[in-house]
C-alpha positions in Angstrom: 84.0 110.4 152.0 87.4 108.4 151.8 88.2 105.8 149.7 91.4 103.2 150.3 92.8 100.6 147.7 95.4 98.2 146.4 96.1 98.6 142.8 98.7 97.1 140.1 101.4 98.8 139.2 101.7 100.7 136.3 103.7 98.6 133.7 104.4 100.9 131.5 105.6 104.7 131.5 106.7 108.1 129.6 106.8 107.9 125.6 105.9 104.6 125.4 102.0 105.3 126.2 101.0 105.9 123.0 102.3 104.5 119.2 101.6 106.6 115.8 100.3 105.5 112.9 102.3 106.8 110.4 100.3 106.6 107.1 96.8 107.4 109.5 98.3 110.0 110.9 96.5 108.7 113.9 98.0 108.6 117.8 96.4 104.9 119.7 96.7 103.6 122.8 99.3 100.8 123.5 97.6 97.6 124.3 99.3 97.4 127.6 97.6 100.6 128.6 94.7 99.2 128.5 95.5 96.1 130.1 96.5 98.0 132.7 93.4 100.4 133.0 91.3 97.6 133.2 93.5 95.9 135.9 92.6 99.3 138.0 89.1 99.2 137.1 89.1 95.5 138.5 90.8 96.1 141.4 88.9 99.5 141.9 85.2 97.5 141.9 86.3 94.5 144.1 84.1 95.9 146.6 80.7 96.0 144.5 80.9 99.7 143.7 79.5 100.1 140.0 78.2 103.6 140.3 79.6 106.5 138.3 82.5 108.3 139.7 83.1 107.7 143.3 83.8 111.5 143.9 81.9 113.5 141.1 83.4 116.5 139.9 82.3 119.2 142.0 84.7 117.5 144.5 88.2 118.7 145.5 90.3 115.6 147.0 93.6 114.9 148.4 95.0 111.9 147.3 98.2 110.0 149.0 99.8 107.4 146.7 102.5 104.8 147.7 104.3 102.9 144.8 106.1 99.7 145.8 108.1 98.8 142.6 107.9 95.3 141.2 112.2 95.3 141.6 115.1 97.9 142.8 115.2 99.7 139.1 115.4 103.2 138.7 111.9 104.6 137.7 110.7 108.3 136.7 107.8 108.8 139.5 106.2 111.3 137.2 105.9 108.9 134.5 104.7 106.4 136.9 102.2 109.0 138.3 100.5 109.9 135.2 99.8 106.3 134.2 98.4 105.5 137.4 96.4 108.5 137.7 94.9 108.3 134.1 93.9 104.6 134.8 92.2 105.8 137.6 90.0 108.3 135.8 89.2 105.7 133.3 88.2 103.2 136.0 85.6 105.9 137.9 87.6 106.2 140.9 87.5 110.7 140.2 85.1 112.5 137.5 88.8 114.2 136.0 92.2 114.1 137.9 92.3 117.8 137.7 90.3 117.4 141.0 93.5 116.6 142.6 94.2 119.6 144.5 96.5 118.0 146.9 98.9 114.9 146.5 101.5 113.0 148.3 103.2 110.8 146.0 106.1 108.8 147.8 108.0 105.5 146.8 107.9 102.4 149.5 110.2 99.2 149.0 109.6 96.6 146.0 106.7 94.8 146.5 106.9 91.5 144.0 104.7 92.3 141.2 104.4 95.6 142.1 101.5 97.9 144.2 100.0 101.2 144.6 98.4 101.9 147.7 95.9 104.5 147.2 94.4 107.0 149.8 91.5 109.4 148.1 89.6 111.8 150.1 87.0 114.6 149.7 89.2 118.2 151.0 87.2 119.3 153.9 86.7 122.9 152.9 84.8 122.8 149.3 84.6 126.5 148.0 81.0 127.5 147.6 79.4 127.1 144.2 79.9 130.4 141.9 78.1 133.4 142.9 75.5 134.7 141.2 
């Protein structure tokens, strides 16, 4: 199975995913984190798709990403690549990201508004199940 889409791109990076609560104690989400997952999850049902995840989680997969920034700032790519990958957990594209056993993670030219171009596919040689 392979899978190929256009998503947003992620708005928001590094420390400033989550806020604390001081007097709760409590760690939340920002709101533009979620904003942004559900602008994945959008983009990643456009095509009538409203199953579980598309690759369950038996499934190893190599995944090639492309970010076209929305301008010519520098950007951390790991910060980048965390958001992105986390919003596409939430939105059903994977079962759990640690299913990723092979990624190619480049940066293309600004794009406005920004884009990820997304290649997921199922590694050809699964292991066998455990042994008994």
């Amino acid at each position: 199975m392979q899978l190929a889409l256009s998503l947003p791109f992620p708005t928001i990076a590094g420390n400033h995913q989550h806020g604390i609560n001081w007097k709760s104690k409590r760690v939340f989400t920002v709101a533009k984190i979620k904003t942004y997952r559900l602008a994945v999850k959008s983009a990643a049902l456009t095509d009538g798709y409203r199953g579980g995840p598309r690759f369950g989680p038996g499934v190893q997969l190599d995944v090639k990403v492309l970010l076209h920034p929305p301008d010519k700032r520098k950007r951390d790519q790991d910060n980048a690549e965390k958001v992105f990958f986390d919003a596409c957990t939430k939105a059903g594209i994977w079962a759990d990201d640690s299913q990723i056993k092979h990624k190619d993670v480049t940066w293309g030219e600004p794009v406005k508004g920004g884009l990820v171009r997304l290649e997921v596919k199922a590694m050809e040689n699964q292991p066998a199940g455990p042994r008994a």
